[in-house]
C-alpha positions in Angstrom: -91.7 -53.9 -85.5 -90.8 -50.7 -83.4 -92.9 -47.6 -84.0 -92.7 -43.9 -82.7 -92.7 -40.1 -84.0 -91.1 -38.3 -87.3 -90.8 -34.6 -87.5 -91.3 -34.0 -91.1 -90.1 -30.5 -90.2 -86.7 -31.3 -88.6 -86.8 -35.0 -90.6 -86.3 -35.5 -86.6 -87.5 -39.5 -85.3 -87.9 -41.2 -81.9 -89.0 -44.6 -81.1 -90.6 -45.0 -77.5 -90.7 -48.9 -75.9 -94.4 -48.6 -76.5 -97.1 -49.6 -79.6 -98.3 -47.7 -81.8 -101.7 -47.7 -80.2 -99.8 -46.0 -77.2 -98.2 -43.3 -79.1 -101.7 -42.4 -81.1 -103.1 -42.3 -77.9 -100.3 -39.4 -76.6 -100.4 -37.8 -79.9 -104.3 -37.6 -80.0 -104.5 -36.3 -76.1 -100.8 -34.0 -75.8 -103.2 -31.5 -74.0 -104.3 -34.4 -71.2 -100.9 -35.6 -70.9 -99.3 -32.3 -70.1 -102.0 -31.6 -67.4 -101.3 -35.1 -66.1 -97.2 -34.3 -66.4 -97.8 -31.0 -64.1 -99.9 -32.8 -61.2 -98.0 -35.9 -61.3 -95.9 -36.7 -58.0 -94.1 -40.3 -59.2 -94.1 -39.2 -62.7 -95.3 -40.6 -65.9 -94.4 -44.0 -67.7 -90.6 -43.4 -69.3 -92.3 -43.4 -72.9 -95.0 -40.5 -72.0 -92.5 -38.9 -71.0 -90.0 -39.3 -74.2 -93.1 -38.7 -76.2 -94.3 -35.7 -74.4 -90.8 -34.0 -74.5 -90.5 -34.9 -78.2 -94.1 -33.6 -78.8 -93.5 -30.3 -77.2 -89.7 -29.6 -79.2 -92.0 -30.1 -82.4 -95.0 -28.1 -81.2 -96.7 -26.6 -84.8 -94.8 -28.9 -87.1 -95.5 -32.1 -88.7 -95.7 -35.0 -86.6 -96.6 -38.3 -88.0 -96.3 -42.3 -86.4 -93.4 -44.0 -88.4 -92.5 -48.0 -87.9 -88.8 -49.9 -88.2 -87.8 -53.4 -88.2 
């Protein structure tokens, strides 16, 4: 089972190497993550960082966790 992040907006998905856990987590704190992203010198972990950019294109729409076999 892979999980990640519709836009029911744009009807937009991505699906992070992560679990779901993980991308609640992102979803839950953007605001920490995007602090973390600007003071970071090596970078955040490839899925923050697919999650974060996906997270800011949808800024004010409908995001919700979706799964896929």
């Amino acid at each position: 089972m892979q999980y990640g992040y519709k836009c029911e907006d744009c009807e937009v998905a991505i699906f992070p190497t992560t679990t779901r856990t993980e991308l609640a987590w992102l979803k839950d704190r953007i605001h920490v993550v995007r602090e973390v992203a600007k003071h970071s010198g090596t970078g955040l972990d490839s899925w923050m960082m697919d999650g974060l950019e996906f997270l800011n294109d949808h800024q004010g729409h409908s995001i919700v966790l979706v799964s896929r076999r």
